[in-house]
Residue frames as a rotation matrix with the C-alpha (Angstrom) as fourth column:
UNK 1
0.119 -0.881 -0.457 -9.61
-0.838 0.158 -0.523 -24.24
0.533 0.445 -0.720 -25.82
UNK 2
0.878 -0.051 -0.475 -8.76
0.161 0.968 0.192 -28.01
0.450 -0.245 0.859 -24.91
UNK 3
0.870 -0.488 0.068 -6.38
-0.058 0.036 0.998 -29.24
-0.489 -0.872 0.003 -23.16
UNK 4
0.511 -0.125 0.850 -4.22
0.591 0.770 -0.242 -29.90
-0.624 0.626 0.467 -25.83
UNK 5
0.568 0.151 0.809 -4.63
0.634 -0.708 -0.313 -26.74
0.526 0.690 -0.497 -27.09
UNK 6
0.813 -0.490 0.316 -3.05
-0.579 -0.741 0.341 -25.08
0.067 -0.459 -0.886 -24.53
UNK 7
0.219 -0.941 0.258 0.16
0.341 0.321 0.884 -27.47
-0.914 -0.106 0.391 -24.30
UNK 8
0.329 -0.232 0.916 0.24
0.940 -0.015 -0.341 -26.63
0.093 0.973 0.213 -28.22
UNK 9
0.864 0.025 0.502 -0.07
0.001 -0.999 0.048 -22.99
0.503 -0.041 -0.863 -27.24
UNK 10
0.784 -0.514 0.348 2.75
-0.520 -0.236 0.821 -23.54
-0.340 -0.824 -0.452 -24.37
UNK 11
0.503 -0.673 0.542 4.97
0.858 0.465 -0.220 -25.53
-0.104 0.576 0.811 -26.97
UNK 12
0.481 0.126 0.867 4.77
0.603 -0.766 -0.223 -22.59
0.637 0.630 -0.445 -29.57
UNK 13
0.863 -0.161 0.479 5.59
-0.283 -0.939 0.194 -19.93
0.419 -0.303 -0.856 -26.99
UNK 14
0.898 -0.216 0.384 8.27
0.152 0.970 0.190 -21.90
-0.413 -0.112 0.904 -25.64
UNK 15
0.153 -0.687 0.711 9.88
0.920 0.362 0.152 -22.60
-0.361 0.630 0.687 -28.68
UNK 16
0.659 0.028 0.751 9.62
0.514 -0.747 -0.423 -18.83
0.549 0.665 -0.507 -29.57
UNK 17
0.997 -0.078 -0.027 10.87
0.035 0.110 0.993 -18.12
-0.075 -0.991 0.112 -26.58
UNK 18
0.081 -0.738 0.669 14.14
0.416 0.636 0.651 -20.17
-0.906 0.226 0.358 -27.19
UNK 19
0.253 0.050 0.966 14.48
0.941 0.218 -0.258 -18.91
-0.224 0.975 0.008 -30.52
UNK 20
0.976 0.156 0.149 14.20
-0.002 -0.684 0.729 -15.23
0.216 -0.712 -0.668 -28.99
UNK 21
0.843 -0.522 0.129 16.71
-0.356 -0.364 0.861 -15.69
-0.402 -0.772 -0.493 -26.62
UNK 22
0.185 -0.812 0.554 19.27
0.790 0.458 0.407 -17.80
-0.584 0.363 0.726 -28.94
UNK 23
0.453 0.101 0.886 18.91
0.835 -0.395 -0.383 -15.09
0.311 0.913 -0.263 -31.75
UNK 24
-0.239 -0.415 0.878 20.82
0.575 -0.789 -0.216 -11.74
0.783 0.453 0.427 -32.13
UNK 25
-0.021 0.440 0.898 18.85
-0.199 -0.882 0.428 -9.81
0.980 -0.169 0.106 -29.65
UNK 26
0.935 0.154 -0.318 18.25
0.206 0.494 0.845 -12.43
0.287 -0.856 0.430 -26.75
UNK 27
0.308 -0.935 -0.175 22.36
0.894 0.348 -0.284 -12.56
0.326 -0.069 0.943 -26.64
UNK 28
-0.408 -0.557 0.723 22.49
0.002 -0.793 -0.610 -9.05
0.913 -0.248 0.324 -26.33
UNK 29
0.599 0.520 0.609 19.87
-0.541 -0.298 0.786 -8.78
0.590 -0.801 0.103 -23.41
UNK 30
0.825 -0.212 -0.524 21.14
0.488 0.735 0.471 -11.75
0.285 -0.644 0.710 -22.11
UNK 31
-0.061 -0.982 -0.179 24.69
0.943 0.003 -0.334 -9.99
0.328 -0.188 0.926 -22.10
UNK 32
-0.342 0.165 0.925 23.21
-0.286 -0.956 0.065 -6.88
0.895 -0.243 0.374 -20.77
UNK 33
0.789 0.562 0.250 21.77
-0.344 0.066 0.937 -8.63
0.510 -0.825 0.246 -17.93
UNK 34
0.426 -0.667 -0.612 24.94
0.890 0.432 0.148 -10.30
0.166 -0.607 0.777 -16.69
UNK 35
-0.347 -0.757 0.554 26.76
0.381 -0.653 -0.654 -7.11
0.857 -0.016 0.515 -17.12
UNK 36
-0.043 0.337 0.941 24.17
-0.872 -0.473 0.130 -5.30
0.488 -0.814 0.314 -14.67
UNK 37
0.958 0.272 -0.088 24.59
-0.030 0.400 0.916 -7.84
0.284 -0.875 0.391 -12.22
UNK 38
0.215 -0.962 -0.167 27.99
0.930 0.254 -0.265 -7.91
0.298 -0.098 0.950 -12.25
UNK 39
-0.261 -0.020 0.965 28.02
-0.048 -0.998 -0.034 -3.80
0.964 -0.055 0.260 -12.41
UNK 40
0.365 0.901 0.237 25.59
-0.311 -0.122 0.942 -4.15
0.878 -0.417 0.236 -9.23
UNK 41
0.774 -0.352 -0.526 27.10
0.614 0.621 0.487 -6.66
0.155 -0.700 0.697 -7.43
UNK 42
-0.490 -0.853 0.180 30.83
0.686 -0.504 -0.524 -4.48
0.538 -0.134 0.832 -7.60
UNK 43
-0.433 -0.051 0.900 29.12
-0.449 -0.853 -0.264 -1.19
0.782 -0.519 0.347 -6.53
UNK 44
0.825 0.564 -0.041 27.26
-0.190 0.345 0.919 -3.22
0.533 -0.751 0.391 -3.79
UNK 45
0.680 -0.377 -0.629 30.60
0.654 0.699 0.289 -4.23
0.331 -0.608 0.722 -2.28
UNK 46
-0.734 -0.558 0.388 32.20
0.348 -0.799 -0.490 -0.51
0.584 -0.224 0.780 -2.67
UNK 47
0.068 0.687 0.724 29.01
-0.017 -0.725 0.689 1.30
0.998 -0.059 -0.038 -1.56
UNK 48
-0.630 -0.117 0.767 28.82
-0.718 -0.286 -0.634 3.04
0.294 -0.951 0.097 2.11
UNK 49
-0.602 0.686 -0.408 26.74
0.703 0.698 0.137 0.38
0.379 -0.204 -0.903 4.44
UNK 50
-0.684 0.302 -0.664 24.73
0.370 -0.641 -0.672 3.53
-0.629 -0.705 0.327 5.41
UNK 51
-0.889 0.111 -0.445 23.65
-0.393 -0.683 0.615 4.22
-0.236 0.722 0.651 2.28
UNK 52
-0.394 0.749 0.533 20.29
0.106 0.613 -0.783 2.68
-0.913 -0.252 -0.320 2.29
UNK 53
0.453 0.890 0.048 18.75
-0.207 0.157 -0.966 3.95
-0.867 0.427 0.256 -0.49
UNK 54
0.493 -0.193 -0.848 21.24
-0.836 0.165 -0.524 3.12
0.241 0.967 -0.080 -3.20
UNK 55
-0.892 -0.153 0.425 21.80
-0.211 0.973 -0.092 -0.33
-0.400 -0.172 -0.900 -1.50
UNK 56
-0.067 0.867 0.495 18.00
0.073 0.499 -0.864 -0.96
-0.995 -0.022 -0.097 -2.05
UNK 57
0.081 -0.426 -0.901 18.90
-0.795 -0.573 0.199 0.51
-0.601 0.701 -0.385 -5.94
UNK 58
-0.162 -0.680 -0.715 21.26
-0.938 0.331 -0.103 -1.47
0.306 0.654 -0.692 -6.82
UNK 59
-0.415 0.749 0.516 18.84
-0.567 0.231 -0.791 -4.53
-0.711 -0.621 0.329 -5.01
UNK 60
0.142 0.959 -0.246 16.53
-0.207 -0.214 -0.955 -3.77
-0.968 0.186 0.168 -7.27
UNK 61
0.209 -0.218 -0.953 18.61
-0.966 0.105 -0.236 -3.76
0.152 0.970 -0.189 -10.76
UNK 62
-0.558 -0.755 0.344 19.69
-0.804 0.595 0.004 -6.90
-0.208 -0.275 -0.939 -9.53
UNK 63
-0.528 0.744 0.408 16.46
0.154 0.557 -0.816 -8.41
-0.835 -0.368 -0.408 -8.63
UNK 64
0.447 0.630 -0.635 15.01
-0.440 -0.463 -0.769 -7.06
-0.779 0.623 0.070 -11.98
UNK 65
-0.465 -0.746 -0.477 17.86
-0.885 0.402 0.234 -8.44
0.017 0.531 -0.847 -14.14
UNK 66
-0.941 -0.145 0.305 17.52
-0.220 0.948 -0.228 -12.04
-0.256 -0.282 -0.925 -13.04
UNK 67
0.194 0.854 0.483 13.37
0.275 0.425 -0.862 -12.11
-0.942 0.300 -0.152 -13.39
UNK 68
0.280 0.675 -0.683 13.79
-0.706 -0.338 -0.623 -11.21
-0.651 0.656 0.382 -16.58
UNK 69
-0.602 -0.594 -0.534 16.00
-0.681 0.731 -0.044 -13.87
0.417 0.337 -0.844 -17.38
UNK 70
-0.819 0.044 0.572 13.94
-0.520 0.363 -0.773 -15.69
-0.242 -0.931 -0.275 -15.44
UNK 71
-0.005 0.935 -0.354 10.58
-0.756 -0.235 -0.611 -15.53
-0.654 0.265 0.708 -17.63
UNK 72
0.164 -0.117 -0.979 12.48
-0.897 0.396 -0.198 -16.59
0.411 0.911 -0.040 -20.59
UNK 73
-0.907 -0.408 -0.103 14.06
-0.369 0.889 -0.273 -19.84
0.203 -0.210 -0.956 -18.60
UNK 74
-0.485 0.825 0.290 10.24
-0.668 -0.135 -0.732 -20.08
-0.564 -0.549 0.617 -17.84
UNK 75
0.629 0.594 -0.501 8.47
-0.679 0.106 -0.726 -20.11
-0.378 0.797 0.470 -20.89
UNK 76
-0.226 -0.557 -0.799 11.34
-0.948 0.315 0.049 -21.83
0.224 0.768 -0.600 -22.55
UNK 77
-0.857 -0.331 0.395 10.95
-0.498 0.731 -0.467 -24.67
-0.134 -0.597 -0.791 -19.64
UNK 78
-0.253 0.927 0.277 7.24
-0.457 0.137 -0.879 -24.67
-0.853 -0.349 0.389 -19.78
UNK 79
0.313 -0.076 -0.947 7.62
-0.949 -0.005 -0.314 -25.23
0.019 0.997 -0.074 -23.86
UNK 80
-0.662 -0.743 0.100 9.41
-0.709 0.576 -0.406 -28.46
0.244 -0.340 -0.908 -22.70
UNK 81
-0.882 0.377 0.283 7.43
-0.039 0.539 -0.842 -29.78
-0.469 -0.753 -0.460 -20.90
UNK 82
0.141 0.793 -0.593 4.84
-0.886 -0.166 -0.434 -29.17
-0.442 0.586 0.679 -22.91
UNK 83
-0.233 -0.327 -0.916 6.44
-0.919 0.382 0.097 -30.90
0.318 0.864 -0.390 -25.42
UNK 84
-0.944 -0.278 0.180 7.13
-0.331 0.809 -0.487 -34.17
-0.010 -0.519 -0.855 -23.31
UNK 85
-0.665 0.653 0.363 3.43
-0.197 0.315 -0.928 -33.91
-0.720 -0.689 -0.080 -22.34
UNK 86
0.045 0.326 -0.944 2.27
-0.997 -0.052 -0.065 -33.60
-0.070 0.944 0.323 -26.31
UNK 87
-0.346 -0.138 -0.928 4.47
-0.335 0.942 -0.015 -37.07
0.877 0.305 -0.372 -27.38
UNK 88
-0.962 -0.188 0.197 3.01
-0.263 0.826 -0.498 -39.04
-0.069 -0.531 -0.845 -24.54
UNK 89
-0.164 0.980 -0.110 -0.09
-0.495 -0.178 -0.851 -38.43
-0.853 -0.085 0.514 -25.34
UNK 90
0.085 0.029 -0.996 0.54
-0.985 0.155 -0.080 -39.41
0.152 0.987 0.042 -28.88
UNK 91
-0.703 -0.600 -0.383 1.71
-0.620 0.780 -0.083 -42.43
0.349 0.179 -0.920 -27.81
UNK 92
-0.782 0.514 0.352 -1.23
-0.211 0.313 -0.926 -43.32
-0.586 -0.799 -0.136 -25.78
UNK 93
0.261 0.730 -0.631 -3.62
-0.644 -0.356 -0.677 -42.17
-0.719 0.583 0.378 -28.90
């Protein structure tokens, strides 16, 4: 695979990506993931400071939430950039 090929490939995914996360389903995750952080974040500020292992819990949902949001702002970004790096090439060609 050229170079090329992969920015096409990293467009594509990207843009699916985005498409994904605008669409019906993304919105819900997406609004599941704020809820659990919000949820998280509250019982973190009620929760005993002794309680170690459902601090490290509720941590975790936290820290899990966010990468997955995370991926998508990835890919979506990387899809970008792609792009950008496609048209300059063109222009050069």
């Amino acid at each position: 695979m050229g170079e090329t090929d992969e920015y096409i490939a990293e467009y594509k995914m990207g843009q699916e990506a985005e498409e994904f996360w605008g669409g019906e389903l993304g919105r819900y995750i997406l609004g599941r993931i704020e809820a659990d952080v919000l949820e998280a974040g509250e019982a973190l500020s009620k929760i005993d400071p002794d309680d170690r292992k459902s601090i490290i819990r509720l941590q975790n949902k936290i820290k899990v939430a966010k990468a997955i949001e995370g991926y998508f702002c990835e890919l979506i970004q990387a899809g970008r950039d792609a792009l950008i790096i496609l048209d300059s090439v063109e222009e050069i060609n």
